[in-house]
Residue, then its C-alpha position, 0 to 999 in steps of 0.5 A: x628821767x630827772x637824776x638826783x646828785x647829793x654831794x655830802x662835805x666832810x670836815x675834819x674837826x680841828x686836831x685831825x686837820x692837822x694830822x698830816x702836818x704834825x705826824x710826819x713833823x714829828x717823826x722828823x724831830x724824833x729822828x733828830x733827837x734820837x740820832x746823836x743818841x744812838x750815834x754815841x751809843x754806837x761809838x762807846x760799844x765800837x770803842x769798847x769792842x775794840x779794847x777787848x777783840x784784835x783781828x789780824x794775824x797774831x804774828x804780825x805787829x801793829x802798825x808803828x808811828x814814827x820811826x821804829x828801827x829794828x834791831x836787825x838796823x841796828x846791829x849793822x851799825x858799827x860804831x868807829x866804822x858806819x859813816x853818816x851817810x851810812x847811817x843815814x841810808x839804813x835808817x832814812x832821815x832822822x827825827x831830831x838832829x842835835x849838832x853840838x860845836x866843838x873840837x870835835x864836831x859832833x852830831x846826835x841823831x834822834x829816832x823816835x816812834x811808838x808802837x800798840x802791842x795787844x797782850x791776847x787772852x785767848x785766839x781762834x785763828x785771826x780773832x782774840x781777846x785782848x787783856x790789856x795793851x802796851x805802849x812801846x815807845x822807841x827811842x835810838x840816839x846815835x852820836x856822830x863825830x868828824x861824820x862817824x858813828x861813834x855811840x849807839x843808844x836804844x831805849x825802849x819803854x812800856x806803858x800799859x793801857x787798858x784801851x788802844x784809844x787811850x791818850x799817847x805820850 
């Protein structure tokens, strides 16, 4: 019995030969270009969420930069009694140290640090919208003379930011 095989070709014409080239390149250069778009998009709402909503618990501070003593450090220090090495046992190394050379010889000692407190509108538990925040900047300059404290002075400023990414002085 003779048996008959036809074979038909079929061709694409010349855009759809590329098709399986050009579709999947484009997809490339698309997700590319869209990427650093949606990147900054995304970056812009963090920041925003985090100027106007603070998680964590109300009663807690932010974490400080610096050196910020508390004022419980503080009144332990007794000037005509605390000694350096007192000092520096309650309140670790120092910051900045100014030695001045004299008849009496005389040290000042430099604690610098800054702290972001968030001003709450309203809280639910950990959760709260944020107003506006505060920069605290903390500065204590203690002055030593023949290895005792003799002055104490603490300064404390307030900057108000209207977002905590703001720049810091």
């Amino acid at each position: 019995m003779p048996q008959t095989l036809t074979v038909q070709f079929g061709y694409f014409s010349d855009t759809q030969s590329w098709a399986p080239i050009l579709i999947p390149f484009a997809f490339f250069v698309l997700g590319n270009l869209a990427a650093p778009i949606f990147r900054v998009m995304a970056e812009r709402t963090a920041r925003a969420v985090r100027a106007r909503v603070h998680v964590g618990r109300p009663d807690r501070p932010q974490p400080d930069s610096g050196t910020v003593l508390p004022s419980e450090v503080l009144e332990r220090i007794k000037p005509g009694e605390t000694t350096y090495e007192d000092l520096l046992r309650l309140c670790g190394p120092s910051d900045e140290e100014q030695e001045r050379r004299g008849a009496p010889a005389a040290r000042t000692v430099f604690y610098r640090g800054h702290r972001m407190v968030p001003q709450r509108a309203r809280t639910w538990g950990w959760v709260s919208t944020v107003h506006h925040w505060d920069m605290e900047h903390y500065e204590v300059e203690i002055t030593v003379e023949s290895n005792v404290v003799r002055d104490v002075q603490a300064r404390v400023r307030r900057t108000r930011l209207a977002h905590p990414d703001a720049e810091r002085s």
